[in-house]
C-alpha positions in Angstrom: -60.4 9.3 51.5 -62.0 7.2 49.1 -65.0 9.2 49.0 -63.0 12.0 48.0 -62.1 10.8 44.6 -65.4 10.7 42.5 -65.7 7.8 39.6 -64.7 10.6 37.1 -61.6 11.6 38.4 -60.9 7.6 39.1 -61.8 6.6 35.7 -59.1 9.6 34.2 -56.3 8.3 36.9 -57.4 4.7 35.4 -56.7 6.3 31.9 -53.6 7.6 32.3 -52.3 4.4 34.5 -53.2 2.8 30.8 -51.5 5.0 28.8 -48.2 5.2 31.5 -48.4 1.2 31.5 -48.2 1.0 27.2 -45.3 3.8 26.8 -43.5 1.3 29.7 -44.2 -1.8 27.1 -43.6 0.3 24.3 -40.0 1.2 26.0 -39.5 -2.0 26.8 -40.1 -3.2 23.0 -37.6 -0.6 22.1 -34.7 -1.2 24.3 -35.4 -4.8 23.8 -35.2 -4.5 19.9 -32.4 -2.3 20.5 -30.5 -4.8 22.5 -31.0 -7.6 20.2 -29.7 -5.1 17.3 -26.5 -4.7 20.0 -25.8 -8.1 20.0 -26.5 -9.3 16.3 -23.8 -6.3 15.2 -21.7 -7.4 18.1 -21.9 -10.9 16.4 -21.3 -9.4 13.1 -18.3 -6.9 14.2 -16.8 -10.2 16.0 -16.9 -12.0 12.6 -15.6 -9.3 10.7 -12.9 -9.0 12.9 -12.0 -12.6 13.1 -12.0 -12.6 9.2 -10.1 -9.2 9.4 -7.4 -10.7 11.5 -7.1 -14.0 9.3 -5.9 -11.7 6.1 -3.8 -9.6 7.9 -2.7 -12.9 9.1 -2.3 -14.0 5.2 -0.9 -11.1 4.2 1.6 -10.5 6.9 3.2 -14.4 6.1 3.1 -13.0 1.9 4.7 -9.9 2.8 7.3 -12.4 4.9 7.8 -14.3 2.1 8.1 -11.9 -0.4 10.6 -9.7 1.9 12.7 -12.8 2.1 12.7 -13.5 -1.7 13.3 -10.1 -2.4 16.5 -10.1 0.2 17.7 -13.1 -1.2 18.0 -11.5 -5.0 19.9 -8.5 -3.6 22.4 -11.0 -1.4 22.8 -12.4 -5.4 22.8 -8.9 -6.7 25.5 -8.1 -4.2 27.3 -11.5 -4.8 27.5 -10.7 -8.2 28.8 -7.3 -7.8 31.6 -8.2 -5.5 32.6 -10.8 -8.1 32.9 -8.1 -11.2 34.6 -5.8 -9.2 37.3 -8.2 -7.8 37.3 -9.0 -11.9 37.7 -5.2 -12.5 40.2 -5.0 -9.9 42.1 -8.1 -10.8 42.4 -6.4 -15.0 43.4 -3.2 -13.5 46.2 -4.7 -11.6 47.1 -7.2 -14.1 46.7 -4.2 -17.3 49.8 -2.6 -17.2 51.3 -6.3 -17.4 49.3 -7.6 -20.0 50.3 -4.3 -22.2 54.1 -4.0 -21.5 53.9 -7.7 -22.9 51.9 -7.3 -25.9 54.3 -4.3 -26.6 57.5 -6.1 -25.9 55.7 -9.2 -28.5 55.5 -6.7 -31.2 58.7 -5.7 -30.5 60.0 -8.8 -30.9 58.3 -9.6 -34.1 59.4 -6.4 -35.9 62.8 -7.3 -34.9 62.7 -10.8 -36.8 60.8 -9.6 -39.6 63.6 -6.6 -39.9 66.3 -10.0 -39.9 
């Protein structure tokens, strides 16, 4: 069988076993370049995450602390509020007292001035 292949036809077979054997390197180059690429940005997405998760880390604990401030002004707010309307309440019970005795004082006095 050997004899059937002339040194022409061997030589193109030789040629294109070249050409076959740089594409394979030249594939190889790629996928290695592209796997290095994979793994620098898996590096980089690893970091950005890490850093990612440290502010919403940060910010979760401000958002806390500001939650916490801001419920402890309304507890005051509401504090306050209870106290002026017990105040309000208090006057509106006590009113009617505090004006049948300011009336009955006058009263009085225009009774001793009439004297």
């Amino acid at each position: 069988m050997a004899s059937d292949v002339t040194r022409d036809e061997f030589q193109h077979l030789a040629t294109r076993t070249d050409i076959l054997e740089r594409e394979v390197e030249g594939e190889k180059m790629v996928t290695r370049h592209i796997l290095e690429q994979t793994r620098r940005n898996g590096d980089d997405l690893a970091t950005v995450k890490t850093r990612l998760d440290q502010v919403e880390t940060r910010l979760g604990a401000r958002i806390d602390g500001l939650e916490k401030r801001l419920d402890d002004r309304i507890d005051g707010v509401e504090s306050r509020l209870g106290g002026l309307t017990h105040k309000v309440d208090g006057l509106v019970r006590s009113l009617p007292e505090i004006v049948g005795e300011a009336v009955r004082q006058v009263f009085r006095e225009e009774r001793e001035r009439k004297r």
